[in-house]
N, C-alpha and C positions, 0 to 999 in steps of 0.2 A: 540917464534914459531908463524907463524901465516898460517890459514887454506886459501887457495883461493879457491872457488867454482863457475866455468862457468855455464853459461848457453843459452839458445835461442841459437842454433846450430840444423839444419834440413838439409830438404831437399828441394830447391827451385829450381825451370828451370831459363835456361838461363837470365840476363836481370834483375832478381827480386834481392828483399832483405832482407838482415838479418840484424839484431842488436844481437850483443852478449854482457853477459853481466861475471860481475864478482867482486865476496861480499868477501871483504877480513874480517875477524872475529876480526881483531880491526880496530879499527879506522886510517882512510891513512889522510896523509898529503900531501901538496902541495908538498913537498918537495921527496917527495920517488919518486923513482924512476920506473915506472911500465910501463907494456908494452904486449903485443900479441906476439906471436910466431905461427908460423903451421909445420905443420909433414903431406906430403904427402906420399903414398904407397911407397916405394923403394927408398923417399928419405930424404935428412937429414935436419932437422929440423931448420927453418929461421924467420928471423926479419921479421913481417910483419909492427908494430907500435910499437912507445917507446916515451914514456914521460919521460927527462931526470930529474936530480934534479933541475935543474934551471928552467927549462919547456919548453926548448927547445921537439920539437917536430921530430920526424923521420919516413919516411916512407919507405919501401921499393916501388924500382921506380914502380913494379909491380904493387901497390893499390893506386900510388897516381894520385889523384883526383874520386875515386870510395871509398873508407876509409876512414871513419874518427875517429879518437882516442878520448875520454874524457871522463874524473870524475867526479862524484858529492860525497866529500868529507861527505856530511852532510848524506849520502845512504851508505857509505864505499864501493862504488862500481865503477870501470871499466866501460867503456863502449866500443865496436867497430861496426860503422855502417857500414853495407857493401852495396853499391849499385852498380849496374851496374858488377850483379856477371856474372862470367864465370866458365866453367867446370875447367880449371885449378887453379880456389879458391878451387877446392877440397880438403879437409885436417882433420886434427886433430886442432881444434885451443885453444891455452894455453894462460893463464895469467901469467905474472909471474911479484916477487916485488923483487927488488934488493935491501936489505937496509941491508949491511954489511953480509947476506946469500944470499942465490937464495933460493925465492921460487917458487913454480910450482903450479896450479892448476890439475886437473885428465885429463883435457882437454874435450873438448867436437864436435864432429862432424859436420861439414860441408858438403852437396853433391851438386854443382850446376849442375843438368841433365835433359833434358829431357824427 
């Protein structure tokens, strides 16, 4: 079993940025699989980044070149830099680690508004 916990998730206007972050309770490997998801109001929950097991990288076309995905293995932690946010970054944003279960983080909040 392993716990993931988010964090740095607010509220920022148009333009700015967030870093989110996320401390899995053992130790990650280069090899697992780990990634962001979001859940906006009304709707169904999407790939935002994903680090495959080989380390291929993904983005959805939405964040790419404003997101960027990465780990520091030695921290046990995630990371997703968000720059160049917009109102439709708005969401619920999750961690989650694929490594023969799914797991999920509680997720943590995102508001890009004015």
């Amino acid at each position: 079993q392993v716990q993931l916990v988010e964090s740095g998730g607010g509220l920022v206007q148009p333009g700015g940025s967030l870093r989110l972050s996320c401390t899995a309770s053992r130790r990650i490997f280069s090899i697992d699989p780990m990634g962001w998801y979001r859940q906006a109001p009304g709707k169904e929950r999407e790939l935002v980044a994903f680090i495959t097991a080989s380390g291929r990288i993904n983005y959805a076309d939405s964040v790419k070149g404003r997101f960027t995905i990465s780990r520091d293995t030695g921290k046990n932690t995630l990371y997703l830099q968000m720059n160049s946010l917009k109102p439709e970054d708005t969401a619920v944003y999750y961690c989650t680690m694929k490594t023969g279960s799914d797991y999920w983080g509680q997720g943590t909040q995102v508001t890009v508004s004015s």
